[in-house]
C-alpha positions as a Markdown table, in Angstrom:
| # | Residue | x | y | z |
|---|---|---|---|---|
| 1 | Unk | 0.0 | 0.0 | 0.0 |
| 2 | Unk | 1.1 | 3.8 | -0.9 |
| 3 | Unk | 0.6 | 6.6 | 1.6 |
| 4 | Unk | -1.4 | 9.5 | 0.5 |
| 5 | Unk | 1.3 | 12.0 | -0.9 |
| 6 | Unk | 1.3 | 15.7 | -1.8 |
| 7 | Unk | 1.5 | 15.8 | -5.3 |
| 8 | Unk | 2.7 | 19.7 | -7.2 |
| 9 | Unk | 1.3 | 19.5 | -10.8 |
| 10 | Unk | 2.6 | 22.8 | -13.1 |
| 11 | Unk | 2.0 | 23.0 | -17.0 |
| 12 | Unk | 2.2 | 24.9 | -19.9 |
| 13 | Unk | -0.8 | 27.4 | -20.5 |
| 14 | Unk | -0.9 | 27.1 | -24.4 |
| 15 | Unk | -3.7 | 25.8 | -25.8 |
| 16 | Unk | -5.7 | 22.4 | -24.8 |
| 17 | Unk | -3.0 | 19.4 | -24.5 |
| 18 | Unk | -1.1 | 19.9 | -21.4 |
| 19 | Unk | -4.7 | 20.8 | -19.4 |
| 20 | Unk | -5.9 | 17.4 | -20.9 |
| 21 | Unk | -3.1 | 15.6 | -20.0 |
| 22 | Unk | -3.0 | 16.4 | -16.3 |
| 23 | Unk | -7.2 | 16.3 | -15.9 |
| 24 | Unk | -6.3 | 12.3 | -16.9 |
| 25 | Unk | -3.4 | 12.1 | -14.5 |
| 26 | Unk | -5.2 | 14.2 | -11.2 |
| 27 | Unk | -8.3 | 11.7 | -12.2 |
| 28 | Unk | -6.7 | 8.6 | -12.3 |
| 29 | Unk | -4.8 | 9.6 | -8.7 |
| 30 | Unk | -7.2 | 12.6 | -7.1 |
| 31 | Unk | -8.4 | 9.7 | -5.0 |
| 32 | Unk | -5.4 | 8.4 | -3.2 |
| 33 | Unk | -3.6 | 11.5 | -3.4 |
| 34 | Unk | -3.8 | 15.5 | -2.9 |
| 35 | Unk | -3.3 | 18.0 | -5.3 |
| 36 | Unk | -1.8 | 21.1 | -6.4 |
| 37 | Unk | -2.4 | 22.3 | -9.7 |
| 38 | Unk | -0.3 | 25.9 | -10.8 |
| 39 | Unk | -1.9 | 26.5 | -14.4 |
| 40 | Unk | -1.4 | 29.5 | -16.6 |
| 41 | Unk | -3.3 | 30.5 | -19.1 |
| 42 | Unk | -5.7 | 28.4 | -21.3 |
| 43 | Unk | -5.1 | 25.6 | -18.8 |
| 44 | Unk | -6.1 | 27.6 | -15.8 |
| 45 | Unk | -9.2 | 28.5 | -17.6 |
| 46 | Unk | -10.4 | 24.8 | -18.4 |
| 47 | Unk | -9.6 | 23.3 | -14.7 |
| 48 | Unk | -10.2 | 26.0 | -12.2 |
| 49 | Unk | -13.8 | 25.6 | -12.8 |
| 50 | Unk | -13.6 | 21.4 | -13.2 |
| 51 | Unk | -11.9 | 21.7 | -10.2 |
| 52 | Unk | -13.8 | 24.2 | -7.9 |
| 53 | Unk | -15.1 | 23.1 | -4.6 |
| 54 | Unk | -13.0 | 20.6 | -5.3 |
| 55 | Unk | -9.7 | 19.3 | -2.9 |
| 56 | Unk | -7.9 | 19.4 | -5.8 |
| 57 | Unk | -5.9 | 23.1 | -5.4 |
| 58 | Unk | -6.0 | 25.3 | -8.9 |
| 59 | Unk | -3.4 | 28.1 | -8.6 |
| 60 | Unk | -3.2 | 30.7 | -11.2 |
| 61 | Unk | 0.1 | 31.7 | -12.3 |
| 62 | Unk | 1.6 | 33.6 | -15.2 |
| 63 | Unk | 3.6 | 31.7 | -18.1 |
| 64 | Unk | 4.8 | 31.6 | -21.7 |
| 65 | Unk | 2.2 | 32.1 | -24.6 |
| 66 | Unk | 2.7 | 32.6 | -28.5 |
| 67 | Unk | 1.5 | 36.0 | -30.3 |
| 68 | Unk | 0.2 | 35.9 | -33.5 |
| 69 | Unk | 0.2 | 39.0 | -36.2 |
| 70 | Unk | -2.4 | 40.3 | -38.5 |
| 71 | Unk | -2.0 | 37.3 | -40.8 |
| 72 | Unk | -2.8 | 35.3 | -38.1 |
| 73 | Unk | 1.2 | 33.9 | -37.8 |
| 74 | Unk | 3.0 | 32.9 | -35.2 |
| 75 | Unk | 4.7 | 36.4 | -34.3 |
| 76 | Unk | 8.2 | 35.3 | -33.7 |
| 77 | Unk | 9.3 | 38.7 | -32.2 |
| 78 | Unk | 6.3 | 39.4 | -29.9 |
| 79 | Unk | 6.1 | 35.7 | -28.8 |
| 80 | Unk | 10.1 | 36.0 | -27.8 |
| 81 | Unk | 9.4 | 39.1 | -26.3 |
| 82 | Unk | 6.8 | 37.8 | -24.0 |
| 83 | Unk | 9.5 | 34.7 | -23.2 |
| 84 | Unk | 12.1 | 37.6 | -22.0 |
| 85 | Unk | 9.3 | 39.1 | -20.2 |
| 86 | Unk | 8.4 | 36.0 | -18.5 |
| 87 | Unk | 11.9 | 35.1 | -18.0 |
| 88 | Unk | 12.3 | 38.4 | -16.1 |
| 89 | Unk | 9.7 | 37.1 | -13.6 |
| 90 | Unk | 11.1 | 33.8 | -13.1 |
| 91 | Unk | 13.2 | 34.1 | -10.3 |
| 92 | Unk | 10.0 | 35.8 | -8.2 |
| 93 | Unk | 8.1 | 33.1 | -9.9 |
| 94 | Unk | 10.7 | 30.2 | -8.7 |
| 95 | Unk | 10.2 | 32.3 | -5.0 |
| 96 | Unk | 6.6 | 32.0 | -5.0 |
| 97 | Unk | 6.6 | 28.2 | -5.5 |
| 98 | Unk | 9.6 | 27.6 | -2.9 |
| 99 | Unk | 7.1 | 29.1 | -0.6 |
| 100 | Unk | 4.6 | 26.8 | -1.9 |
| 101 | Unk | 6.8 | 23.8 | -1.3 |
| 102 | Unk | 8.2 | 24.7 | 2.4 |
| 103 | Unk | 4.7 | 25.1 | 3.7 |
| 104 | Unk | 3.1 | 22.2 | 1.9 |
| 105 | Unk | 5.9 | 20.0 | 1.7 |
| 106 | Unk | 4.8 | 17.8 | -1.4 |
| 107 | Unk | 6.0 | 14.7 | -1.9 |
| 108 | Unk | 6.6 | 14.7 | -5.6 |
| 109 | Unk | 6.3 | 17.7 | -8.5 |
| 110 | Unk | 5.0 | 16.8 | -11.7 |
| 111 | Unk | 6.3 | 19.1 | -14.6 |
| 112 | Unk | 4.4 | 19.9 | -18.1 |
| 113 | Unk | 7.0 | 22.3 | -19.7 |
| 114 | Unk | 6.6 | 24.8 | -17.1 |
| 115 | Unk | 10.1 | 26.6 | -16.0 |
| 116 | Unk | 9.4 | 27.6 | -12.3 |
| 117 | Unk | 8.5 | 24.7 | -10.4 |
| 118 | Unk | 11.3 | 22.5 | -11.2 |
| 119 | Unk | 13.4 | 25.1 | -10.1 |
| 120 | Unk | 12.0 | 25.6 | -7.1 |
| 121 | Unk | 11.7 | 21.6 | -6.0 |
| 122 | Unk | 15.3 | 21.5 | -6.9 |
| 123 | Unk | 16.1 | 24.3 | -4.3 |
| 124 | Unk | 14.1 | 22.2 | -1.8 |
| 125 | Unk | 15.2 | 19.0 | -2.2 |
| 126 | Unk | 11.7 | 17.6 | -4.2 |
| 127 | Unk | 12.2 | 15.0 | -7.1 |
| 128 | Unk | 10.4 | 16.1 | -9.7 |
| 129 | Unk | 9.1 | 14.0 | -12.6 |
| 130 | Unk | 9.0 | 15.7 | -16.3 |
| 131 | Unk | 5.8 | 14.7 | -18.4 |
| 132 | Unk | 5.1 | 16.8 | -21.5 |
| 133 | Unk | 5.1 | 16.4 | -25.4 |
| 134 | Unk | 7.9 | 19.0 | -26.2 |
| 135 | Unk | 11.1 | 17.1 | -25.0 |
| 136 | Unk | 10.7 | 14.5 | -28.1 |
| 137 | Unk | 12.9 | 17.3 | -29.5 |
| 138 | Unk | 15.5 | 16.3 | -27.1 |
| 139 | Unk | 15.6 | 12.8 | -26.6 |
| 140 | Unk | 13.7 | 11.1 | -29.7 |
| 141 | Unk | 16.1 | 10.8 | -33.1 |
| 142 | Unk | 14.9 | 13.0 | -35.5 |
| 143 | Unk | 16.7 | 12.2 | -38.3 |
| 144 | Unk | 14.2 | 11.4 | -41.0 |
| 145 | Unk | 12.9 | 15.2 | -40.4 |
| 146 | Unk | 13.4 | 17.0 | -44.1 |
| 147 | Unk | 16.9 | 19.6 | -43.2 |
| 148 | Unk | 14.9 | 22.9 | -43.1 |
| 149 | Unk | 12.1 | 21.3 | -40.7 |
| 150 | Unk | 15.9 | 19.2 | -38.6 |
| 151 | Unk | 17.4 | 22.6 | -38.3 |
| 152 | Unk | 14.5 | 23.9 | -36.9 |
| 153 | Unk | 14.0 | 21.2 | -34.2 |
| 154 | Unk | 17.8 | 21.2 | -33.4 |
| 155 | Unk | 16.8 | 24.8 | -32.4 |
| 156 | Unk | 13.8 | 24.4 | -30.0 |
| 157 | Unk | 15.9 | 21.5 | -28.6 |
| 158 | Unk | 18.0 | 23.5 | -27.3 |
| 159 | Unk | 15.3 | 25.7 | -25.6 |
| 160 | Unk | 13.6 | 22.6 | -24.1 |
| 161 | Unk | 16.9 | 21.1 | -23.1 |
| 162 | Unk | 17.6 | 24.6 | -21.3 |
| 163 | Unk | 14.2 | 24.4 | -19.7 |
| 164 | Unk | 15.1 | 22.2 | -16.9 |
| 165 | Unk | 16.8 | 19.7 | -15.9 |
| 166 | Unk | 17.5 | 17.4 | -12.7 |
| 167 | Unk | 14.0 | 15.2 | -13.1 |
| 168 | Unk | 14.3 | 11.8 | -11.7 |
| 169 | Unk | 12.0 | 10.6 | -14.8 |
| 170 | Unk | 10.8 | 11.9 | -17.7 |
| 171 | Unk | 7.9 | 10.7 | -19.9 |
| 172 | Unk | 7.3 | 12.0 | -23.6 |
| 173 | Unk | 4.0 | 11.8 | -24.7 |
| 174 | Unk | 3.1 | 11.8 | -28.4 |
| 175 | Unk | 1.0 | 10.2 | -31.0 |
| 176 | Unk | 3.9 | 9.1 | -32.6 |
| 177 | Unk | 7.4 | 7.3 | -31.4 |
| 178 | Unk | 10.3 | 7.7 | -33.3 |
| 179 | Unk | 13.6 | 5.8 | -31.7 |
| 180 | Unk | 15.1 | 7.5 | -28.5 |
| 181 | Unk | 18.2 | 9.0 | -29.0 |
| 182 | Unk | 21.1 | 6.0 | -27.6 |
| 183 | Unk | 22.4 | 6.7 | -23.9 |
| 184 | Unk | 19.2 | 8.0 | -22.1 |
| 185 | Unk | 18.5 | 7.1 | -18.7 |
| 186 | Unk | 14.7 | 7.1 | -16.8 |
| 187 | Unk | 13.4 | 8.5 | -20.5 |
| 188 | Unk | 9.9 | 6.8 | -20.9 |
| 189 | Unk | 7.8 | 7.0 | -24.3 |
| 190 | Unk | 4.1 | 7.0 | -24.3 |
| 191 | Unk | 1.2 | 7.5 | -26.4 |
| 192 | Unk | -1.4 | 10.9 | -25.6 |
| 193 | Unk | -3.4 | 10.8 | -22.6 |
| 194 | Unk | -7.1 | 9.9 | -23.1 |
| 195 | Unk | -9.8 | 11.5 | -21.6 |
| 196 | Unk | -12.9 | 9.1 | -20.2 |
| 197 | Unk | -14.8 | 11.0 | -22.6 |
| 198 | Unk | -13.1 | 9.5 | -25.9 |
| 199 | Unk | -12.5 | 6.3 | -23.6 |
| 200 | Unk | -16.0 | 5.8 | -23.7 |
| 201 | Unk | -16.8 | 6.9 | -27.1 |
| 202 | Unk | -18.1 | 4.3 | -29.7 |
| 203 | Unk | -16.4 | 4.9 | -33.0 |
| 204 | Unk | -19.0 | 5.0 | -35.7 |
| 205 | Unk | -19.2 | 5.9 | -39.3 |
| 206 | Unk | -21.8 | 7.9 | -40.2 |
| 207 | Unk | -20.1 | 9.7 | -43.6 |
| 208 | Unk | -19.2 | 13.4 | -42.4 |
| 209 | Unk | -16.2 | 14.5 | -41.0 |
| 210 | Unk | -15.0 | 16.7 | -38.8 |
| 211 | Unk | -13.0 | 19.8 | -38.5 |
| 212 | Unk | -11.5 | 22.2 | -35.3 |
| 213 | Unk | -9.5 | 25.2 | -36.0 |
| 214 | Unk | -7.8 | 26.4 | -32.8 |
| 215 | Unk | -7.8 | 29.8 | -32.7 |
| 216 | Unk | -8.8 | 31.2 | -36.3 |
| 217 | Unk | -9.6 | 30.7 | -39.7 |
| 218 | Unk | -7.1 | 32.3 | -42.8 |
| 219 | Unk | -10.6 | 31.8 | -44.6 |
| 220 | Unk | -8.5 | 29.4 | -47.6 |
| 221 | Unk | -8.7 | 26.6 | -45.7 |
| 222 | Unk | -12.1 | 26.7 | -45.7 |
| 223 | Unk | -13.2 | 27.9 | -49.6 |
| 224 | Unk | -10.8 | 24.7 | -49.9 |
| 225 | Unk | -12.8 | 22.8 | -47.8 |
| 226 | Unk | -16.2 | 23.9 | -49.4 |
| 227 | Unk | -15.3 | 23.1 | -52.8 |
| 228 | Unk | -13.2 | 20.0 | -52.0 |
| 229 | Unk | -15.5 | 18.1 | -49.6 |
| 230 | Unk | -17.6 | 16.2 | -52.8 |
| 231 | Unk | -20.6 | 16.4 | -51.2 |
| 232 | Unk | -19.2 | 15.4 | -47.7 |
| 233 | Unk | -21.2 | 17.1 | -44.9 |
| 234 | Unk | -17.9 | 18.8 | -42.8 |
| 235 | Unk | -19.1 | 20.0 | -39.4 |
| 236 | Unk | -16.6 | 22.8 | -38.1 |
| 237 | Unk | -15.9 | 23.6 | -34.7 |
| 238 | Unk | -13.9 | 26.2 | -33.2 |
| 239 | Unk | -15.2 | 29.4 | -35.3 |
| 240 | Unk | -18.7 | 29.6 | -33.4 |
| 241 | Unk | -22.2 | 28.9 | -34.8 |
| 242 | Unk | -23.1 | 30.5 | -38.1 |
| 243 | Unk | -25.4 | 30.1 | -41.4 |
| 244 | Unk | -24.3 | 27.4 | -43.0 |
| 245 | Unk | -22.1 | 27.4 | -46.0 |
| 246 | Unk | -22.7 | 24.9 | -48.7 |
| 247 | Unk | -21.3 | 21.7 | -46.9 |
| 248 | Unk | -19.8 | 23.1 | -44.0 |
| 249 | Unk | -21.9 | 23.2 | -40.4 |
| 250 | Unk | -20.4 | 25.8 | -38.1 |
| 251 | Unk | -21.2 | 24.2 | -34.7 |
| 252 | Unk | -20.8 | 25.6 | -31.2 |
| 253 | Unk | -18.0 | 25.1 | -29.4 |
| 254 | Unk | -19.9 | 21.9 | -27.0 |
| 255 | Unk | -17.2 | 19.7 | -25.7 |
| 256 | Unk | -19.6 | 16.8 | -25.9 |
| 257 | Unk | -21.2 | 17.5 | -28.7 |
| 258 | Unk | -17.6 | 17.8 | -30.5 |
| 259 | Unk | -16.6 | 14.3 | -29.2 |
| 260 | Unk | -19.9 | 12.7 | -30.7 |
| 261 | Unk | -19.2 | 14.3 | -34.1 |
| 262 | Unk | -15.5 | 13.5 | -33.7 |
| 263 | Unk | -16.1 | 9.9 | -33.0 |
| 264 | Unk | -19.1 | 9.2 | -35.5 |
| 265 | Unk | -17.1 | 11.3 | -38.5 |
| 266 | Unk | -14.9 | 9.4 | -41.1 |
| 267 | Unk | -11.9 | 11.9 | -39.9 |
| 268 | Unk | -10.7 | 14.8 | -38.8 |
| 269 | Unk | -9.1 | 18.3 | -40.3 |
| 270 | Unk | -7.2 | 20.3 | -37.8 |
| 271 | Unk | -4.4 | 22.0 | -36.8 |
| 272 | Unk | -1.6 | 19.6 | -35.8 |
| 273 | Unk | -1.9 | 19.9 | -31.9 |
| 274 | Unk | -1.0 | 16.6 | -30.7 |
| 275 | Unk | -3.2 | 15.7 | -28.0 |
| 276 | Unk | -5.9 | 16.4 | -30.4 |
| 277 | Unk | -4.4 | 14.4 | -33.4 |
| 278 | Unk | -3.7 | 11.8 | -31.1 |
| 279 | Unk | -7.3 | 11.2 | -29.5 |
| 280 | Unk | -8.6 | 11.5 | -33.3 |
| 281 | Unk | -6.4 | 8.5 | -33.9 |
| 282 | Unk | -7.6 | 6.5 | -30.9 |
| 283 | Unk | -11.1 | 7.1 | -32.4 |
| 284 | Unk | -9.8 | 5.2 | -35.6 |
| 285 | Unk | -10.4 | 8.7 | -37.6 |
| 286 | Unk | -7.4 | 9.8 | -40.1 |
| 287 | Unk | -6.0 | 13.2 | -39.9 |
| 288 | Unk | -5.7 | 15.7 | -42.4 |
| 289 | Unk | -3.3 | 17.9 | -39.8 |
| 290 | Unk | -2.1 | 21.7 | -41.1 |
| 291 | Unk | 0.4 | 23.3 | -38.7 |
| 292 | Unk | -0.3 | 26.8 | -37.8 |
| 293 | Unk | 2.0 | 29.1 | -39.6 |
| 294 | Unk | 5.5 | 29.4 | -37.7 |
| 295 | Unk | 4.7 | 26.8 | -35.7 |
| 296 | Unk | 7.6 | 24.3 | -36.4 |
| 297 | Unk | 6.3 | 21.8 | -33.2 |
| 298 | Unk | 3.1 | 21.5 | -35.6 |
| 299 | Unk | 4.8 | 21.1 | -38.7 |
| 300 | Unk | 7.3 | 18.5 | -37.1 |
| 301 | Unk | 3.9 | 16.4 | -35.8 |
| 302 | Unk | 2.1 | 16.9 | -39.3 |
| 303 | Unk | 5.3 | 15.1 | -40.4 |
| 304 | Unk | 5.6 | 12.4 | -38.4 |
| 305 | Unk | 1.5 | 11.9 | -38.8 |
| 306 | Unk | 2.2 | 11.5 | -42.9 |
| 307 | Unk | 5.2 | 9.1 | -42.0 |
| 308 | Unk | 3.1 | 6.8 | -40.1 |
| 309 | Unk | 0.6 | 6.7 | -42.9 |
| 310 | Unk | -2.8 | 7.7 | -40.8 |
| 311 | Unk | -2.9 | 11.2 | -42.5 |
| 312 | Unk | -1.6 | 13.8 | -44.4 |
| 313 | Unk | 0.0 | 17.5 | -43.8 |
| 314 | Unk | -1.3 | 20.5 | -45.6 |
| 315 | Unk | -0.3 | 24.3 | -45.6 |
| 316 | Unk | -3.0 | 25.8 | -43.9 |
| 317 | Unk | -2.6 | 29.1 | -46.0 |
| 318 | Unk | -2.1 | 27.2 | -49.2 |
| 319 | Unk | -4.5 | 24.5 | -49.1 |
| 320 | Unk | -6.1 | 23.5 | -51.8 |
| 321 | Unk | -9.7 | 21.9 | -52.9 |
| 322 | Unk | -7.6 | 19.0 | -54.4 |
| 323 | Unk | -5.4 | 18.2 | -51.5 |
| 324 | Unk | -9.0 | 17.8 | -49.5 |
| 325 | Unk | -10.5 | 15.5 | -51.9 |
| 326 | Unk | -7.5 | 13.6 | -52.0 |
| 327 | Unk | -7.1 | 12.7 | -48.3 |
| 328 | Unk | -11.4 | 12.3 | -48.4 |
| 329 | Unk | -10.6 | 9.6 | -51.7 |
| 330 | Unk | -7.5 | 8.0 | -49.0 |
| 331 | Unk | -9.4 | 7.3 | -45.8 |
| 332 | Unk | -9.4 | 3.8 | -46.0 |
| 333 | Unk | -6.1 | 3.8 | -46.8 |
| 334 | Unk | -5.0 | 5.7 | -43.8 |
| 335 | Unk | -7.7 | 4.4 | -42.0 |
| 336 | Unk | -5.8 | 0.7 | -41.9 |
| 337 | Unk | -2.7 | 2.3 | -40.6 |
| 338 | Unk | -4.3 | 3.8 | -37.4 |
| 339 | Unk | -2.6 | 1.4 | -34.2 |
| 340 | Unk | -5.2 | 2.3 | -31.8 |
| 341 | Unk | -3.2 | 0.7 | -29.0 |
| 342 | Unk | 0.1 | 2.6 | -29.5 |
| 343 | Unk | -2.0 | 5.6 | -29.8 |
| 344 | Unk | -3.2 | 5.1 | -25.7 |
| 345 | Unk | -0.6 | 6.1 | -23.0 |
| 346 | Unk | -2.5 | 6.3 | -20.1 |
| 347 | Unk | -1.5 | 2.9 | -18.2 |
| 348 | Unk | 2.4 | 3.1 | -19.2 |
| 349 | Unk | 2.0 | 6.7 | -17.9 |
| 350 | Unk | 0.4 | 5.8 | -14.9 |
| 351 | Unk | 2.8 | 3.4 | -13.9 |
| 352 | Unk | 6.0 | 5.3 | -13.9 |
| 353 | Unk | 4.1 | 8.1 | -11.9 |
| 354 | Unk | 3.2 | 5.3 | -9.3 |
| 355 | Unk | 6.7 | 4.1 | -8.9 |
| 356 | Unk | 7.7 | 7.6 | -8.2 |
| 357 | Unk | 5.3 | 8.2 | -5.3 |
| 358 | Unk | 6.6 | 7.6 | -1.5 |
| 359 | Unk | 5.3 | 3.9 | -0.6 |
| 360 | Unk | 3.4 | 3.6 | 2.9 |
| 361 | Unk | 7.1 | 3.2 | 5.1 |
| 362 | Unk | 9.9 | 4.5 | 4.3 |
| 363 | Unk | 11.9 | 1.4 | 5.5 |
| 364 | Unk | 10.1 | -0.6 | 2.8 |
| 365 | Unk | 10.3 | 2.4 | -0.2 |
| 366 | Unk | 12.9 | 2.3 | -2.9 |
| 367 | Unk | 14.0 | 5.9 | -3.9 |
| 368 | Unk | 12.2 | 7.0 | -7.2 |
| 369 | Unk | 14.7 | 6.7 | -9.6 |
| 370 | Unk | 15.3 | 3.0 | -8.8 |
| 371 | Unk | 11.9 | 1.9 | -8.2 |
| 372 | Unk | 11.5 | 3.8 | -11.9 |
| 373 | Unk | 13.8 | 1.1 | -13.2 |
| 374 | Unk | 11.6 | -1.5 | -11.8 |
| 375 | Unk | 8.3 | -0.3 | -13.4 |
């Protein structure tokens, strides 16, 4: 039997992934164990209201976000900018949790690509456990990347290896798994983390598809999608409810209402988040997947999605009314390359998080890294 522990949970704030990812995690554990949950941004404003009146702890703090110009671009200037602005705050930031820590006294931090809290558990002695999506760039071999998309990712791996470092794990979640890099040590691979609500979804085909645009629409993408769909019904999420237009629906942005669409659709046509990709995949739906513009972690995911075989990658700004027709005239073909199982992480995940937490005695416990090694 484990003891109750204290669990610290921090994450990223930008967009719906690393919220997702730790609502499965605090679910899965909420009952043996207390939590903390220090969430910026987007992900403060998803679980502070799951999680009110709750025990599990919501605290709002600031973090690093992307800026986007008029042509609806990741602003490259702006967004690094805001990253010296928020490095600025850091060392307050790192305070504030240290605080946290010395008066709560967690057992174990849990890290989603967010810079403060490691640093802080470091300074008092806490393992801490890194889970995200972004350090693929670090440990995974990317190799078979084309050399403008490689030069890219050699870049943001050096910003996510500067991030932190000192975890006594790390797990990389991703829909896809290319080889780890030789000589890594307590670096796990897993699949996306799967909400109950797609666990419990019952894939159908009922001849539409689906489509979720982030934050905005270039208004290409969907003239493409209009006169590429041949007579396909595409129901589009994320751009609110409007008059119809020709084949596409413009539904409101209803969670559930999404899921049931998503999982009774013959596919999906989205930006290439991959949390989103990934539970798309799980549903047995292919992906046509275009990256926001500038963002190179899309564009590196859209790539690996195309390699696989259960999609394609588009230009968002240059798509065309061919390039939808000829991923609606492949979904069979993609359709048989979707592994379902691979696509799942949440029991590998679960079980190097358990083998980190304290056991009931301490004179029976292993320390974290070597009961890690046992998992």
């Amino acid at each position: 039997m484990r003891a109750m522990a204290r669990i610290f949970y921090s994450m990223a704030g930008e967009g719906r992934g690393h919220a997702t990812r730790v609502r499965v995690i605090v679910e899965a554990l909420r009952a043996q164990h207390r939590f903390t949950l220090f969430a910026p941004g987007h992900a403060h404003e998803i679980l502070a209201p799951i999680y009110k009146d709750s025990p599990v702890r919501v605290v709002h703090i600031p973090g690093l976000e992307f800026s986007y110009n008029r042509k609806r671009q990741v602003d490259l200037l702006r967004t690094g900018w805001k990253a010296a602005c928020f490095g600025a705050r850091l060392p307050w930031l790192k305070a504030r949790m240290a605080e946290e820590i010395r008066r709560e006294r967690p057992d174990l931090c849990i890290v989603d690509f967010e810079a403060a809290l490691p640093r802080a558990a470091k300074a008092c002695g806490v393992p801490f456990v890194s889970f995200d999506h972004q350090h693929f760039l670090t440990f995974n071999d990317l190799s078979t990347l084309p050399r403008e998309l490689r030069r890219r990712a050699q870049f943001m791996g050096q910003v996510v290896k500067h991030f932190y470092r000192g975890q006594v794990a790390s797990i990389v979640s991703s829909f896809y798994a290319p080889p780890l890099r030789p000589g890594l040590e307590n670096v796990t691979q897993v699949g996306v983390l799967l909400r109950d609500e797609i666990l419990r979804a019952v894939p159908e085909r009922r001849g539409h598809l689906t489509a979720y645009f982030r934050r905005f629409s270039t208004g290409r993408e969907l003239e493409a999608l209009r006169a590429g769909a041949n007579g396909r019904e595409i129901r589009v999420y994320g751009l609110g409810e409007k008059p119809a237009d020709g084949p596409l629906r413009f539904m409101p942005m209803d969670e559930k209402m999404f899921i049931a669409d998503l999982s009774a659709g013959e596919g999906l046509i989205t930006t290439a988040g991959n949390q989103l990709v990934g539970e798309a995949l799980y549903l047995g739906k292919p992906v046509l997947a275009m990256p926001e513009p500038r963002n190179w972690e899309q564009a590196i995911n859209a790539h690996f999605l195309q390699e696989c075989g259960a999609g394609a990658g588009a230009d968002m700004e240059r798509l065309t009314p061919a390039e939808v027709e000829a991923f609606i005239g492949k979904l069979d073909q993609y359709r048989a390359k979707i592994d379902r199982d691979r696509v799942s992480g949440n029991g590998p995940a679960l079980k190097i998080l358990r083998a980190c937490l304290p056991r009931e005695t301490t004179a029976t416990s292993e320390p974290a890294a070597v009961a890690l090694r046992h998992a």
